[in-house]
C-alpha positions in Angstrom: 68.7 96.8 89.5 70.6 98.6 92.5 73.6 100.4 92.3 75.7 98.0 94.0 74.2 94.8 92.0 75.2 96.6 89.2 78.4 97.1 90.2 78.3 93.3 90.7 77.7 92.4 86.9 79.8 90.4 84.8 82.3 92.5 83.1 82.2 92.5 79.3 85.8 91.7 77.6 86.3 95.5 76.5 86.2 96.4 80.5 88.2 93.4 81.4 91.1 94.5 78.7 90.6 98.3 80.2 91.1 96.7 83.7 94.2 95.1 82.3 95.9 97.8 81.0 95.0 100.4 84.0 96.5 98.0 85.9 100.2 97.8 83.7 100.4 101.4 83.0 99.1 102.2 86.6 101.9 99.6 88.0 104.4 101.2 85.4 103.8 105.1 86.5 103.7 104.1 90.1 107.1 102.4 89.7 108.7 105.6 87.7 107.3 107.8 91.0 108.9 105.2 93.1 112.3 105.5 91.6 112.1 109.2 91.6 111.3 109.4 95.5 113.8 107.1 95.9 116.9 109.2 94.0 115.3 112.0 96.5 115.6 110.2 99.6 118.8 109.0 98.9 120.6 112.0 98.0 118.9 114.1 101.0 119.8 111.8 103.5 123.2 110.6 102.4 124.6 106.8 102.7 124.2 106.2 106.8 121.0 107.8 107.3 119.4 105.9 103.9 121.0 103.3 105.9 119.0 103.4 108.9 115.9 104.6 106.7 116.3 101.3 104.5 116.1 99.2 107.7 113.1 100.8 109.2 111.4 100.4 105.5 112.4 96.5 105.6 110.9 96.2 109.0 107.7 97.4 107.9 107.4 95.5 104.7 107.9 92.7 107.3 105.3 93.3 109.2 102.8 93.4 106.7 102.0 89.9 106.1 101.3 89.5 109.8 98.6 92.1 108.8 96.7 90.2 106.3 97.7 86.2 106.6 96.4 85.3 103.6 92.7 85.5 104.6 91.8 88.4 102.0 91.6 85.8 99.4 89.8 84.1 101.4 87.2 86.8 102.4 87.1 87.2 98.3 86.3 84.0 97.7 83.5 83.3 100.0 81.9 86.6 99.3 81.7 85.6 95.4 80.3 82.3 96.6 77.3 83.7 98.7 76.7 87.7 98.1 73.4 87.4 100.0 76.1 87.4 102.9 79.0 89.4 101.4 78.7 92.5 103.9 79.1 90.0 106.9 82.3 88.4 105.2 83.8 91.8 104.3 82.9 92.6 107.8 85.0 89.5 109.5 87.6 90.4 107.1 87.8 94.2 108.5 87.3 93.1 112.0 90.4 90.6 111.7 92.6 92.6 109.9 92.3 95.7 112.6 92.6 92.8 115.4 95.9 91.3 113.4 97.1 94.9 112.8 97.3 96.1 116.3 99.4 92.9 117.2 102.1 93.5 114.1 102.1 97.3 115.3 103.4 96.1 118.4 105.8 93.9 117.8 107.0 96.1 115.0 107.5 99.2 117.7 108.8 96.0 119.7 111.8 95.4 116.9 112.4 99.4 115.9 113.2 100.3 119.1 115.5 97.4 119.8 117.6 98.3 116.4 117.8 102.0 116.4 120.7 103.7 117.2 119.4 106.9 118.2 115.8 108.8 119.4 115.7 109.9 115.7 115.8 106.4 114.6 113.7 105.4 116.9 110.7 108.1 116.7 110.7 107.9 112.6 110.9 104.1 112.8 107.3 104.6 115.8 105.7 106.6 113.0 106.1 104.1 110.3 104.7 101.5 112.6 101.5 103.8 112.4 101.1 102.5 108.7 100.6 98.9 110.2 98.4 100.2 112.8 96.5 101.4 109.7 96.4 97.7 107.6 93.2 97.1 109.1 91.6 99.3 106.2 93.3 97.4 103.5 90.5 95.2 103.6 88.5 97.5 101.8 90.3 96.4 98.4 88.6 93.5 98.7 85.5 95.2 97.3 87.3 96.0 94.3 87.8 92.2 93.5 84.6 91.4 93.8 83.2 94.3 91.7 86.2 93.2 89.3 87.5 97.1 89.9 91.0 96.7 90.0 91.1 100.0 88.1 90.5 101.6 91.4 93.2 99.7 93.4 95.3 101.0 91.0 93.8 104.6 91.6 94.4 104.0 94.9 98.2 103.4 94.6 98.5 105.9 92.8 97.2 108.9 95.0 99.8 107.3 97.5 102.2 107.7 95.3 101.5 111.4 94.2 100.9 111.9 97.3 103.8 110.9 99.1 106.1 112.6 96.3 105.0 115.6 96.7 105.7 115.4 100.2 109.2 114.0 99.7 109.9 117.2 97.7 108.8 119.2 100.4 110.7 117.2 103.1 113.8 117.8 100.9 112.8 121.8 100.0 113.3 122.5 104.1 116.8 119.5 104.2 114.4 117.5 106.4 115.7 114.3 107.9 114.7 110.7 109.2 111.2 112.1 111.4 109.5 114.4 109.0 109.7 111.4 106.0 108.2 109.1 108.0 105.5 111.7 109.4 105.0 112.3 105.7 104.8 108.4 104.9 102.6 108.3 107.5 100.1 111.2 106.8 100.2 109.8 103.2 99.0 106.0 104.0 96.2 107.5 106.1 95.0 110.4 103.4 95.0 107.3 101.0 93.0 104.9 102.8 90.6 107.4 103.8 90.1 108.2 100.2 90.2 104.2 99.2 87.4 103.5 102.1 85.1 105.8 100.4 85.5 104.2 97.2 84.9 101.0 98.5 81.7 101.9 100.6 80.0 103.1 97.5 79.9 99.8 95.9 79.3 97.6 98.6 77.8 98.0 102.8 79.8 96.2 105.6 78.1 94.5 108.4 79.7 92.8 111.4 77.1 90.4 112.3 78.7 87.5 113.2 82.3 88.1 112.8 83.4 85.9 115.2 82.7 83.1 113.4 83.5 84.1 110.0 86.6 85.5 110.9 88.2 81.9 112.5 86.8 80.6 109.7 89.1 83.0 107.5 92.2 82.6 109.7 91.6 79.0 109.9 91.8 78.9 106.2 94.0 81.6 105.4 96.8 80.9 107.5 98.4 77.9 106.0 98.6 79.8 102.6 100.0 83.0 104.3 103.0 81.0 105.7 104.7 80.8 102.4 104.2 84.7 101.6 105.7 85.1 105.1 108.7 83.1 103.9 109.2 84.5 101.2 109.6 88.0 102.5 111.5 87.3 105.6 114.4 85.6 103.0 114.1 88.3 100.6 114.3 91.0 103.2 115.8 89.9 106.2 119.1 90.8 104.4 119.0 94.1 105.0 118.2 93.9 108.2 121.5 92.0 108.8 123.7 94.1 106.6 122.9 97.1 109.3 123.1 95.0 112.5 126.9 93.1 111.5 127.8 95.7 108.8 126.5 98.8 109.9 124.7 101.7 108.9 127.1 103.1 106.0 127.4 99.6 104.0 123.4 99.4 105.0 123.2 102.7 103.0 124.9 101.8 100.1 122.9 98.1 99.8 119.8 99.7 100.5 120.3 101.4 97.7 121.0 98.5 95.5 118.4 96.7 96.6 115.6 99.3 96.1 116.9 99.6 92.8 115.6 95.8 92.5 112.9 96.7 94.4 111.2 99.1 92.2 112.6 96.9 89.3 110.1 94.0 90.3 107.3 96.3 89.0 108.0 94.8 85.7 107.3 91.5 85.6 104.4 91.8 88.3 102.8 94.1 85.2 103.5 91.3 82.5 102.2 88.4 85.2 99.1 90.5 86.3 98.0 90.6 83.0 98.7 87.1 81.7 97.6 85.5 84.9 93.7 85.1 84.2 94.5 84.1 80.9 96.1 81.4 81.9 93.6 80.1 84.2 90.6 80.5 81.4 92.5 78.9 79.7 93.8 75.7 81.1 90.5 74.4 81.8 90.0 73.7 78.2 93.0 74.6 76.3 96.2 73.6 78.0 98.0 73.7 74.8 97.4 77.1 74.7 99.1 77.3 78.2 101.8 76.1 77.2 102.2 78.2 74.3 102.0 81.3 76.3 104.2 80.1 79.0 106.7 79.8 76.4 105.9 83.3 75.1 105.8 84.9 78.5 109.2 83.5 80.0 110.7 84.2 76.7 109.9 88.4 77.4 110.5 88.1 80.9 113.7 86.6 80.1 114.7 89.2 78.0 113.8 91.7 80.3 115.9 90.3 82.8 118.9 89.9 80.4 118.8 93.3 79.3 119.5 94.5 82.8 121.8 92.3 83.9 124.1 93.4 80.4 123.8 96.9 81.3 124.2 97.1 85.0 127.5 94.8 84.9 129.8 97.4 83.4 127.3 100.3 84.5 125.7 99.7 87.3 128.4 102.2 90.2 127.9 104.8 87.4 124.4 104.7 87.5 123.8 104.8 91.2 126.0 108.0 91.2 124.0 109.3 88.8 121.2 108.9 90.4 121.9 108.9 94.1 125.1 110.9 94.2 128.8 109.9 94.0 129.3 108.0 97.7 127.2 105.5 96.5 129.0 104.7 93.3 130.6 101.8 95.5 127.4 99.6 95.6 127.6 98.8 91.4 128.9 95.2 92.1 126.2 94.7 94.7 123.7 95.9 91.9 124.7 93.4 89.4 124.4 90.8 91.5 121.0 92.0 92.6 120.3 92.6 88.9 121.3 88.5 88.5 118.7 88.0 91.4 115.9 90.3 89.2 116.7 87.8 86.2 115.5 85.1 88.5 112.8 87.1 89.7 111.4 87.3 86.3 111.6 83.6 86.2 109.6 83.1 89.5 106.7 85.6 88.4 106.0 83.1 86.0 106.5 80.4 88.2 104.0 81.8 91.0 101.3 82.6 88.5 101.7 78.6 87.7 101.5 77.5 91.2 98.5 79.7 92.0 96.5 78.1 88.7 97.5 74.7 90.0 97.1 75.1 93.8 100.8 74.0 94.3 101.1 76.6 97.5 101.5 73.9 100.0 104.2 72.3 98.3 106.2 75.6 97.0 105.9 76.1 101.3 108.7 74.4 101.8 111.0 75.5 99.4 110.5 78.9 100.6 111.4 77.4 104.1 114.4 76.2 102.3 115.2 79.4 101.2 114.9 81.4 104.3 117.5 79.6 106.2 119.8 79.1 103.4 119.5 83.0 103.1 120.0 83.7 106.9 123.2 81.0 107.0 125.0 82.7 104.2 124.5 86.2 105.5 125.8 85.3 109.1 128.7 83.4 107.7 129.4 85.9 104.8 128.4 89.5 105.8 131.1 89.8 108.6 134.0 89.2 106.7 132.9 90.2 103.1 130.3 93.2 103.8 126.8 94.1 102.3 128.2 92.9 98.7 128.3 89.4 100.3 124.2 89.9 101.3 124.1 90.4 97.4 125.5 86.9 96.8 123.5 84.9 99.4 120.2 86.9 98.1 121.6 85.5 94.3 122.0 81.9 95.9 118.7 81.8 97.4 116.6 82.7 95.0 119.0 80.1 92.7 117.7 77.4 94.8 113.7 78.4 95.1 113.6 79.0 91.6 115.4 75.6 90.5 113.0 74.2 92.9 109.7 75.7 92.3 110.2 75.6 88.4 111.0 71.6 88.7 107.4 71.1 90.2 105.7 73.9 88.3 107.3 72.1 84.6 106.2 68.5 86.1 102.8 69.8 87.3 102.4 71.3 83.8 103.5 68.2 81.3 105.9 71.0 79.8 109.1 71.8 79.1 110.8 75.2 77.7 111.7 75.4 74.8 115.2 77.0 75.0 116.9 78.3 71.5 115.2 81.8 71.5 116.0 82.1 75.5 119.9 81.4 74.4 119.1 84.1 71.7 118.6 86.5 73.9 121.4 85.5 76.1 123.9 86.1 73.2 122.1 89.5 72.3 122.8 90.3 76.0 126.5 89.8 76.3 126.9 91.1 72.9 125.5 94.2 75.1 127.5 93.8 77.6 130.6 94.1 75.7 129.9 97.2 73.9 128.7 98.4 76.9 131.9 97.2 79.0 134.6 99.1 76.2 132.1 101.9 76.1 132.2 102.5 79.8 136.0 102.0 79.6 136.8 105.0 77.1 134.3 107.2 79.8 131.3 107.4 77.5 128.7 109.7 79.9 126.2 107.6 81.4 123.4 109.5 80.5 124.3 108.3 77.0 124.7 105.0 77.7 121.4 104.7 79.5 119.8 106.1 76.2 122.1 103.2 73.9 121.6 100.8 75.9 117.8 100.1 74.8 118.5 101.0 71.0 121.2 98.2 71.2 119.6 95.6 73.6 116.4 95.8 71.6 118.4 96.3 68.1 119.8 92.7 68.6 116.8 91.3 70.0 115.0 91.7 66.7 117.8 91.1 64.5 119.0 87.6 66.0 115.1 86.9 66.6 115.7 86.5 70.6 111.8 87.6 71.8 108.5 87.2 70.4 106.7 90.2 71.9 104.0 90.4 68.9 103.1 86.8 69.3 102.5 87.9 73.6 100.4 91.1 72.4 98.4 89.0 70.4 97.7 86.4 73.2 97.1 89.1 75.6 94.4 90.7 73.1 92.8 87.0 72.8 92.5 86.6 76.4 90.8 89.6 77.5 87.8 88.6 75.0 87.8 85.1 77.4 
């Protein structure tokens, strides 16, 4: 047997469950790195510039999915199907994505320059587009799907994210501004996927024989299931764009900051869906009884998750961002419980996208993301004008209101299933019980650093005690899955 065939073998169920938890912790650690670079940035570049730094961030995340359109998957799937020809797919996929990436880096250039306010805005904005340019080579995790490696995807992350921290600490050792972070952004992406190429080429060759053909083939097939992604990104972050261009940059700042606060927050129940995901697709073939039950289990923890942060970040939420980011942006703790309201929901639709994956409900879930989208952009041109970036907050709560109820009412009918509510309400009561110590707590001026420590002790304390989570039952299921 070669090397690459036997990187190609089956994995046993002790390597799947080590794949599973790389992948949480490695999610996990990268999210606490995030969070720290974030509280870096933030107070080194002070409300306006985090401002225009937030926006230029937003426009990139933008451009991504014009980078990929959905035809990775695709790539993934028709290399399983015939590995005699896997190098020519992975080959097309490569060629596609470079071809796809030049045209984002464009029109990405195209939309910095026509929103900055300044040649410094402008130039750091130009060298963030290079990470676009770069997507091409984001193909290469496709290998590590196939060769079920997701351990190194997660390896991969991570060197970006140590990477790029270090660097952020030097940028803010020599009070650097808006062009050496993205320089550093920049020389980070491409040190990464240098190192994430040579992974991938040692367990698998490329060719691009025939790319032509294979690659329409991907777009063709890719493209409708991309749409929705697109959707989905331009309602969830064209708000900040619009905060900066009716607000301005100082209220951009301080929702920026909110927002990447949810950001980094999403982390979470990505970790808890990644891992429950292919356990729910094992087992619906034969067992959808079992889905169900772990459904049940699942929303009940993300739900409690959600809760908990929505309790503390109510009465805490301006004390924490001055603790972290500095005192000026103390003014954005109502926009970040709203936003922590939105990560509730979040939560919800995890769940509700692992579902509609397993079911292949994308085409239908396409047009409530549409839906979405413009009732995101209506509220923020009506509202953001005369209310500010807290108004952004509300139409972002709104919107993801109306795709969850939406996608969750086709999800439940496409499932036979219903939730089963009384330990969700559990939790509920658990978290206002929180929110009411919390609230008289932060009233008597009880240091946050304390209350950031109480806050799980209590929270958890009162999740046991009125029984409002099953997290043993969901360990247990998780254990039972990896063994198929």
């Amino acid at each position: 047997m070669t090397d690459v065939e036997a990187s190609a073998a089956p994995p046993s169920s002790r390597r799947a469950l080590g794949d599973i938890l790389v992948q949480v912790v490695g999610r996990l650690a990268n999210g606490v790195l995030g969070v720290a670079v974030l509280v870096i940035i933030a107070r080194l570049l002070g409300t306006e510039e985090f401002g225009r730094w937030s926006t230029l961030l937003a426009i990139i995340v933008l451009s991504g999915p014009l980078t990929e359109l959905g035809i990775t998957q695709v790539a993934v799937a028709r290399a399983a199907g015939q590995p005699r020809h896997e190098p020519e797919w992975l080959g097309a996929l490569l060629a596609v994505r470079t071809i796809l990436a030049l045209v984002a880096t464009v029109l990405c250039i195209g939309t910095v320059l026509a929103l900055s306010d300044g040649g410094e805005m402008a130039l750091a904005g130009v060298l963030l587009s290079g990470t676009v340019l770069l997507a091409g080579l984001g193909a290469s995790t496709a290998v590590f799907q196939l060769r079920t490696r997701n351990d190194l995807t997660v390896l991969s992350i991570t060197a970006n994210s140590v990477v790029w921290t270090i660097a952020v600490v030097a940028v803010g050792l020599v009070d650097g501004g808006l062009v050496p972070l993205a320089a550093c952004f920049l020389g980070a992406a491409t040190a990464t996927l240098a190192f994430q190429v040579v992974l991938a080429l040692r367990h698998t060759t490329i060719s691009l024989d025939g790319w032509r053909s294979r690659g329409r083939e991907l777009v063709r097939v890719g493209l409708p299931l991309s749409i929705g992604t697109i959707l989905v990104l331009a309602y969830g972050r064209a708000d900040q764009l619009m905060v900066y261009g009716l607000a301005g940059e100082l209220e951009a700042g301080l929702y920026g900051a909110a927002y990447r606060i949810l950001d980094q927050s999403t982390v979470i129940p990505m970790s808890v869906t990644v891992t429950l995901y292919p356990i729910l697709v094992r087992a619906w073939a034969s067992d959808p009884a079992r889905v169900h039950f772990l459904l049940q289990r699942a929303l009940e923890v993300l739900v409690a998750i959600g809760l908990g942060a929505l309790a503390f970040a109510i009465p805490c939420g301006g004390d924490a961002l001055a603790l972290l980011f500095g005192d000026e942006f103390r003014a954005a703790g109502p926009s970040l419980a709203i936003l922590m309201g939105v990560f509730l929901l979040i939560c919800v639709n995890y769940l509700n996208g692992s579902v509609v994956l397993m079911l292949d409900l994308q085409k239908r879930v396409l047009a409530y993301s549409a839906v979405g989208l413009v009732v995101n952009i209506t509220l923020n041109f009506l509202l953001i004008p005369p209310y500010g970036y807290v108004a952004a907050a509300w139409a972002t709560l709104v919107t993801e209101v109306v795709v969850v109820v939406l996608t969750g009412r086709a999800t439940i009918a496409a499932m036979g299933w219903r939730p089963d509510l009384p330990v969700i309400l559990r939790a509920a009561v658990a978290a206002a019980i929180t929110c009411v110590v919390l609230t008289v707590l932060a009233a008597a001026d009880t240091p946050i650093g304390l209350l950031l420590v109480l806050t799980p002790l209590l929270y958890g304390g009162l999740l046991v005690l009125l029984r409002g989570v099953r997290l043993a039952e969901t360990i247990a299921i998780v254990r039972r899955g990896a063994d198929g």
